[in-house]
C-alpha positions in Angstrom: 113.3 10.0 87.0 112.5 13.4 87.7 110.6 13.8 84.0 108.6 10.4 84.8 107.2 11.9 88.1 106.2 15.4 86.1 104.9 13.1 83.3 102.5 11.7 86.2 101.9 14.7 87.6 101.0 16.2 84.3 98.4 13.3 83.5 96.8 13.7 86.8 96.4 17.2 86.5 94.6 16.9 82.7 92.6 14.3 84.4 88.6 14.5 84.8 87.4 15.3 88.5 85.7 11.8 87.8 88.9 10.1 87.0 90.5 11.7 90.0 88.1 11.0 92.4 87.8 7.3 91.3 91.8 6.6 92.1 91.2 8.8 95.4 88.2 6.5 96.2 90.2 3.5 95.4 93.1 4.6 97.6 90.3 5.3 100.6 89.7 1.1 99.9 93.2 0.6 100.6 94.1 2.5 103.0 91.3 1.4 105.2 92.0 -2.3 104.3 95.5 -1.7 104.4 96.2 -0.2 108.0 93.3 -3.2 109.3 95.5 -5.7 108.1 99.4 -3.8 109.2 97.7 -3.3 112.9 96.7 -6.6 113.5 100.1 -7.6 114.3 100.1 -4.7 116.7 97.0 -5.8 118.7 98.0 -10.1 118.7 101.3 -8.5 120.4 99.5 -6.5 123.0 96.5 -8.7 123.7 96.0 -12.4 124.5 94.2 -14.6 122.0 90.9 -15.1 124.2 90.6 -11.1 124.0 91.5 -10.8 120.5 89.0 -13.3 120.1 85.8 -11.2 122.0 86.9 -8.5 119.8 86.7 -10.0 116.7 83.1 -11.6 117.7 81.7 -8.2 119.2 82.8 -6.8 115.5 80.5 -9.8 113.5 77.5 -9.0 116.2 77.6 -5.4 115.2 78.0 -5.9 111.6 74.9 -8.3 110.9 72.8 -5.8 113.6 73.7 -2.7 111.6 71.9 -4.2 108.5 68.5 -4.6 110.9 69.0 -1.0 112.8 69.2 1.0 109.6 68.4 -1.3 107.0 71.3 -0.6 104.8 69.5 2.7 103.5 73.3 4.3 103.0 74.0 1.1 100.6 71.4 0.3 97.3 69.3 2.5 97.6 71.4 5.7 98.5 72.9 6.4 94.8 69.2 5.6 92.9 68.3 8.6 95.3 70.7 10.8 94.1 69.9 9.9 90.5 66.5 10.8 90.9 66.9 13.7 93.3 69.5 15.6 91.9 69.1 19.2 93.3 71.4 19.6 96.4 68.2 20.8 98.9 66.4 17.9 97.6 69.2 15.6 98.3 69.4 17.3 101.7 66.4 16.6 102.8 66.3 13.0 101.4 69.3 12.5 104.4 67.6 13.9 106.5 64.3 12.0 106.3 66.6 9.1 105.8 68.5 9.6 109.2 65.0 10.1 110.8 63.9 6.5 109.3 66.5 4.8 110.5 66.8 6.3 113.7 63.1 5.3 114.5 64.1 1.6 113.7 67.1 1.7 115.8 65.2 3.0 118.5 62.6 0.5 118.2 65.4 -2.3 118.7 66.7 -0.6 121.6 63.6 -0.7 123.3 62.9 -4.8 122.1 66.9 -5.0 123.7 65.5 -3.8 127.2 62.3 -5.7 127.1 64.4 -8.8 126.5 67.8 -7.9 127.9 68.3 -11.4 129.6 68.4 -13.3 126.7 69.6 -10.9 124.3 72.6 -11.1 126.2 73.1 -14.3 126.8 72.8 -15.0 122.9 75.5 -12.3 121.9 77.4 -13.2 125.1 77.9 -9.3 126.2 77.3 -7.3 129.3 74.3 -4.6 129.2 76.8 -1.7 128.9 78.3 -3.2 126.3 75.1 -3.6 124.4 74.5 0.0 125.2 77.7 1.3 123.6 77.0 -0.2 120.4 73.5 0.9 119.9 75.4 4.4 120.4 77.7 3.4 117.4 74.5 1.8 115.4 72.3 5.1 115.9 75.4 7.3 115.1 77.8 5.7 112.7 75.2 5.0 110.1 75.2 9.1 109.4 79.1 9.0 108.4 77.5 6.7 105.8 75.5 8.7 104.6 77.9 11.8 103.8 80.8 9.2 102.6 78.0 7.9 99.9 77.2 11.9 98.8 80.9 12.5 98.8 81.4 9.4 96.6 78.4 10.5 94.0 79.8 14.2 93.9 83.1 13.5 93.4 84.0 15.3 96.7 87.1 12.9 97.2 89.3 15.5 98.8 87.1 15.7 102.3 86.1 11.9 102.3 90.6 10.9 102.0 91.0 13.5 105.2 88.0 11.9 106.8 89.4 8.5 106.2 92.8 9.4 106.6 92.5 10.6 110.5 89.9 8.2 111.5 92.4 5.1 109.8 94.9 6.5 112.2 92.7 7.1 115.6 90.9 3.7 115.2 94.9 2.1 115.6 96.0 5.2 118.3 93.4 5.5 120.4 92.6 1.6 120.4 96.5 1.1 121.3 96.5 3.4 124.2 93.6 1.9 125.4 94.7 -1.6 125.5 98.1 -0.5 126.8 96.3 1.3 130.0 93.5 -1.2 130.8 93.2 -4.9 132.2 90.3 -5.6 130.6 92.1 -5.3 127.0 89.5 -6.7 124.8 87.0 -4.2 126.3 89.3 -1.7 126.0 89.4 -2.4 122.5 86.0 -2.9 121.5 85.2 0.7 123.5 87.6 2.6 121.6 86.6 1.7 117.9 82.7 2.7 119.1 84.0 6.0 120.7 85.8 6.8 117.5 83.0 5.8 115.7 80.6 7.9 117.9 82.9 11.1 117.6 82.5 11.3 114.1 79.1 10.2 113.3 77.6 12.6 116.2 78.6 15.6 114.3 77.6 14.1 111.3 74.5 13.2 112.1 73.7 16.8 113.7 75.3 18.0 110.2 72.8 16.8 108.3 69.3 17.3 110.6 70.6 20.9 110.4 70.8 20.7 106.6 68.0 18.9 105.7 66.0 20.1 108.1 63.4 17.2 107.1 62.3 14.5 109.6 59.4 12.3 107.8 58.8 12.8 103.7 56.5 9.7 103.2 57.3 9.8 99.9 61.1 9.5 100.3 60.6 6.5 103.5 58.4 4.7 100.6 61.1 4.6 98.2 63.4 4.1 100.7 61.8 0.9 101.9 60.5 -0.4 98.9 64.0 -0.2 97.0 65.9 -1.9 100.0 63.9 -4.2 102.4 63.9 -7.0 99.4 67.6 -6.5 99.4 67.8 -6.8 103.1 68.2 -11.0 102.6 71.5 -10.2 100.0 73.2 -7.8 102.4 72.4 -10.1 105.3 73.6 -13.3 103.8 77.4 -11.4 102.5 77.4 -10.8 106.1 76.7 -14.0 107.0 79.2 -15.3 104.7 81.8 -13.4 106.2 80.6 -13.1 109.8 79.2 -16.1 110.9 82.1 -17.9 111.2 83.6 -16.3 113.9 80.5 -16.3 116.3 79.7 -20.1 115.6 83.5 -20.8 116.8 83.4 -18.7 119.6 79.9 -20.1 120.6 81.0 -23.5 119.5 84.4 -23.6 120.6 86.4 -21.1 122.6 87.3 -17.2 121.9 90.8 -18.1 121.6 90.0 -20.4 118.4 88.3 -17.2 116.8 90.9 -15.5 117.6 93.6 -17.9 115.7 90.3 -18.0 113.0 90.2 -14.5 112.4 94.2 -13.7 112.2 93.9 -16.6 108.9 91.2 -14.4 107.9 93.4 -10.8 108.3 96.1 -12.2 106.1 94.0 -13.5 103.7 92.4 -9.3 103.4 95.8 -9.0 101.6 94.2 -10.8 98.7 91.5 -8.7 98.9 93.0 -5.8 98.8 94.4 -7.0 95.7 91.4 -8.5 93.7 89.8 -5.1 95.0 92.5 -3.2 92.5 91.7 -5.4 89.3 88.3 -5.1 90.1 88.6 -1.7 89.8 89.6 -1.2 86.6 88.1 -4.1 85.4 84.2 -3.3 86.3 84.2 0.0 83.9 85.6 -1.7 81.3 83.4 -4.9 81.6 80.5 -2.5 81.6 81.8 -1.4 78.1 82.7 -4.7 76.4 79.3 -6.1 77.5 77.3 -2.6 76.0 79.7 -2.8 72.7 78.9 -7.0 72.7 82.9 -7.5 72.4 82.5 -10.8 74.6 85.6 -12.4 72.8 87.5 -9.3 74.7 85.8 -10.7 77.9 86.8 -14.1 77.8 90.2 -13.3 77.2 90.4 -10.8 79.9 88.9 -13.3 82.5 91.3 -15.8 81.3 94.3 -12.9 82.1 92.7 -12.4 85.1 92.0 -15.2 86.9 95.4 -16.3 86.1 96.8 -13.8 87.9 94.7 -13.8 90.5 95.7 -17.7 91.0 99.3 -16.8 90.8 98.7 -14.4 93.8 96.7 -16.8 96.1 99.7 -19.3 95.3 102.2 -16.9 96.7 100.2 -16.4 99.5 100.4 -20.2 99.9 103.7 -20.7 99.9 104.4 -18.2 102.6 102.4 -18.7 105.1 104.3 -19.7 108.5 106.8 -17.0 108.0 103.7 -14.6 106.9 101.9 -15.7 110.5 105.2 -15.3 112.2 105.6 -11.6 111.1 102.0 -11.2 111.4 101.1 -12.4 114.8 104.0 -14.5 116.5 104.1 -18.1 117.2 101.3 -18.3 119.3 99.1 -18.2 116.4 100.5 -20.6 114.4 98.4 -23.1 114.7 96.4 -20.9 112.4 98.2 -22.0 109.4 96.3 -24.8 108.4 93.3 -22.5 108.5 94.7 -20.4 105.6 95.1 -22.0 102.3 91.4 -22.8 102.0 90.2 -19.4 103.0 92.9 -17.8 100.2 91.1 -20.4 98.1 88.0 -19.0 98.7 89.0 -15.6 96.8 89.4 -17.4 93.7 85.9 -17.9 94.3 85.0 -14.4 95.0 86.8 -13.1 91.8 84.5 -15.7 89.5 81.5 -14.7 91.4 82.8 -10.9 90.3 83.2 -12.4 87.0 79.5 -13.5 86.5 77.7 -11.1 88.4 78.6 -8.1 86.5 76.9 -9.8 83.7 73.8 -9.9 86.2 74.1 -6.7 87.2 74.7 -5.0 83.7 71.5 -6.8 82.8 69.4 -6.0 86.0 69.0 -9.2 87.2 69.1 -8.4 90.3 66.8 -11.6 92.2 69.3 -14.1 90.7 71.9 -12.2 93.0 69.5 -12.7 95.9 68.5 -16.0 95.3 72.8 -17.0 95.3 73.7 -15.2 98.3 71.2 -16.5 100.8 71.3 -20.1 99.3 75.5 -20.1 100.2 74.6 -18.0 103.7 72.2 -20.9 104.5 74.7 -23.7 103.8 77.5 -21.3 105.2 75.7 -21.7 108.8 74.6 -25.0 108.2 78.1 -26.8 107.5 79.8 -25.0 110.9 77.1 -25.9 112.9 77.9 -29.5 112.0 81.7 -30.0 111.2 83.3 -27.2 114.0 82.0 -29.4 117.0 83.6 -32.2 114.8 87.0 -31.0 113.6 86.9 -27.7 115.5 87.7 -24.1 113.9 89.8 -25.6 111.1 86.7 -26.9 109.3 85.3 -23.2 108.7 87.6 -22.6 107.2 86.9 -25.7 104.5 82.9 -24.4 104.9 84.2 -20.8 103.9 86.1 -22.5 100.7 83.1 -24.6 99.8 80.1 -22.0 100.3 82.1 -19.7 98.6 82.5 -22.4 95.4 78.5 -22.7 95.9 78.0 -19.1 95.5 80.8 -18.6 92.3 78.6 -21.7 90.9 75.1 -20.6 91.3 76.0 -17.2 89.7 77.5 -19.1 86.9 74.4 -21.1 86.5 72.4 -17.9 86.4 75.0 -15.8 84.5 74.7 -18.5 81.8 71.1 -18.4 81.9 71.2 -14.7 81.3 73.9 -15.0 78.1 71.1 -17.5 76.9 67.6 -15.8 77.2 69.5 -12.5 77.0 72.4 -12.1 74.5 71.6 -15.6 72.5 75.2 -17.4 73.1 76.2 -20.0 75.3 78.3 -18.1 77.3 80.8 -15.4 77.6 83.8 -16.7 79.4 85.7 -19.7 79.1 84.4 -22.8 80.9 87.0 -25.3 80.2 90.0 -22.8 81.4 87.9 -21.4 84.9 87.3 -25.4 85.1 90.9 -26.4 85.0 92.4 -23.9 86.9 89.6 -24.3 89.7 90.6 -28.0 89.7 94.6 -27.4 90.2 94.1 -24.8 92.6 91.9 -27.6 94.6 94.9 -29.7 94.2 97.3 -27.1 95.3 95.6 -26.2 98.2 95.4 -29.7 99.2 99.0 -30.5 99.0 100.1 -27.0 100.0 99.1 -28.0 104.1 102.4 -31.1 103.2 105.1 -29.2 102.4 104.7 -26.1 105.2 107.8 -28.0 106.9 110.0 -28.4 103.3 111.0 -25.3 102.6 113.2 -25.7 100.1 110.5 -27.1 98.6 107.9 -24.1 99.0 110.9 -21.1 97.7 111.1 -23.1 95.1 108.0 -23.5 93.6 107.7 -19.8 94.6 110.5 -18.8 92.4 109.4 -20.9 89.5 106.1 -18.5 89.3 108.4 -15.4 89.8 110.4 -16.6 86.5 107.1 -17.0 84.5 105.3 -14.2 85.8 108.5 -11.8 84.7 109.1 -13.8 81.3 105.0 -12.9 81.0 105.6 -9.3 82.2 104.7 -7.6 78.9 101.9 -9.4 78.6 99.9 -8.4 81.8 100.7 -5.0 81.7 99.4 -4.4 78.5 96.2 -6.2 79.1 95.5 -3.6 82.0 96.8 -0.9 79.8 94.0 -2.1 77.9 91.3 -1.8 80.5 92.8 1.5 81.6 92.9 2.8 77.9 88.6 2.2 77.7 87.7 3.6 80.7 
């Protein structure tokens, strides 16, 4: 034992700064995801399901606003920048200017929120001061952004995991605390996350004004603007996608049905935490098949991977009410039914992976667009007809079908691309996505049956334990693979 953890050790140590700084980033992923999803069950304890609920919708508000305040300049466009500026004062002063930009836009909606601070309330159903607070957080938190990108591009992972590490922790101590001494909880919780937020992202954003030392570069704002504001439509609609449910059902319904909406959504972040790990290693290696034109070693990976992908959603499945039990107590469990379509919906999300880095390697970067705002559109569409109907369950069912929208438009333009661009039909393998997308339909159908058999769900559970270890040898050795061509 002792000689496999120096073996490790030894390999980590002979490893690139590159290498080492793309497991760190990784682990950043995690951990963030990670302690969101283990203190969930802390805050259903503590709070009631109506203030879990205001929470949840304040945190959807703030995330579509934060893509009009500072027009995702810390997202696309941030690493072309430090491509083509590569010189560190250069760099500086591109923040800078950058932090300036933003802040002017920010400002500018501030001053819009007071001019129209009647109705701008009544639409995000908040008080003024809580407006306030999170304009503080939208100005501020933008600038912690900004130096977590820089760390990312220069490899500076040891700053960024203490960063991360001790505002993972605060965001669950603080907010804890707070709920525990207040009687407004869901206030108290939505306060503490901004002044966390606010803590950091002041210094930062003091940090790098005195770095930079550069307020308006009109050449930088020009690139800025000109890289991201035709992107603005992409980010807004992922947003959507994963936003707008929870403020339709709180307008639409009550805050205590987003509240049972959005612990369906938490547990499902465990399968995201998961398809985030293969998509790790798989995107570098992707990137080399597709430059080396080994697509046979692509459709035999997808195949791998989707398959084990499935198999993880399926567990998920047949553990739900004991899952929502540990996760949240009983009074949550009507969320259950809310659950296998959403885990559904990552299926989805991995085939969208799937076809998009084929866009992506290839630039095609409108035929991303053009998919995302079509399944945001139909996203908002569908709830605004079936919640009133069947309530918060059928977002659920929207999620799963938008999401099966978006996975097919990127496979209609992916094909496109392997067409006009690489002269085959395709890369991966239709007829296996096609038949495995059809029984996990069926599964997730039949899974909402048997939640009160469950002999029958440990069962089936077991049967995929037996194959998956019989098949051991073979998965590891496909991501030794992927490791091996990084």
């Amino acid at each position: 034992m002792k000689k496999k953890i120096s073996d490790i050790l030894n390999l980590y140590k002979n490893m690139s700064t590159p290498a080492k700084a793309s497991i760190w980033f990784l682990f950043c992923n995690i951990l963030q995801m990670g302690l969101g999803v283990i203190s969930t069950p802390i805050f259903t304890r503590i709070m009631e399901p109506s203030e879990f609920g205001i929470t949840n919708t304040y945190n959807s508000w703030r995330n579509i606003l934060i893509i009009f305040t500072s027009v995702n300049l810390s997202y696309g466009v941030f690493n072309n920048a430090m491509v083509k500026y590569e010189d560190a004062k250069t760099r500086n002063q591109y923040v800078s200017s950058m932090q300036c930009l933003y802040s002017l836009i920010t400002c500018a909606y501030f001053i819009f929120y007071l001019l129209t601070r009647n109705w701008c309330n009544s639409v995000l159903n908040m008080s003024t001061s809580l407006v306030v607070m999170m304009f503080a957080d939208l100005l501020l938190y933008p600038a912690l952004l900004f130096w977590s990108g820089r760390q990312r591009y220069e490899y500076k992972y040891k700053s960024l995991v203490a960063v991360t590490l001790v505002m993972s922790v605060l965001y669950i101590f603080v907010g804890v605390v707070a709920v525990l001494l207040s009687k407004d909880k869901a206030m108290a919780r939505i306060t503490s996350t901004i002044a966390v937020n606010v803590a950091f992202g002041v210094f930062f954003y003091i940090y790098h004004f005195i770095k930079g030392k550069k307020l308006v570069v009109p050449k930088f704002w020009k690139f800025a603007l000109a890289f991201n504001i035709p992107l603005i439509p992409h980010y807004l609609s992922e947003i959507v996608l994963t936003q707008s449910d929870r403020i339709m059902i709180s307008k639409l319904e009550s805050d205590a049905a987003t509240a049972n909406y959005t612990i369906a959504y938490s547990i499902v972040l465990i399968m995201q935490l998961v398809m985030s790990a293969i998509s790790a290693s798989y995107l570098p290696w992707s990137y080399e098949q597709l430059k080396a034109k080994n697509y046979e070693s692509l459709k035999k990976m997808g195949n791998i991977l989707i398959v084990l992908i499935s198999g993880c959603i399926f567990m998920l499945m047949m553990f739900i009410p004991e899952i929502i039990y540990i996760f949240a107590g009983n009074k949550y469990s009507d969320a259950v039914y809310c659950i296998p379509p959403i885990a559904l919906s990552i299926f989805f999300m991995f085939l969208y992976e799937l076809f998009s880095t084929v866009e992506f390697f290839y630039a095609k970067n409108i035929f991303v667009m053009i998919a995302s705002v079509m399944a945001a559109a139909l996203n908002v569409g569908l709830n605004a007809y079936f919640i009133p109907i069947f309530g918060y369950h059928a977002a659920g069912y929207t999620t799963l079908f938008c999401y099966f929208s978006y996975a097919l438009g990127h496979y209609i333009f992916y094909r496109r691309i392997c067409k006009k661009t690489l002269d085959i039909k395709e890369i991966y393998d239709r007829k296996f996505i096609m038949l495995l997308s059809a029984f996990m339909f069926a599964v997730t159908i039949t899974v909402n049956l048997v939640y009160d058999k469950i002999l029958i769900r440990y069962g089936m559970a077991v049967i995929l334990i037996a194959v998956a270890y019989i098949k051991r040898n073979v998965i590891i050795e496909k991501f030794r693979m992927m490791k091996g061509k990084e």
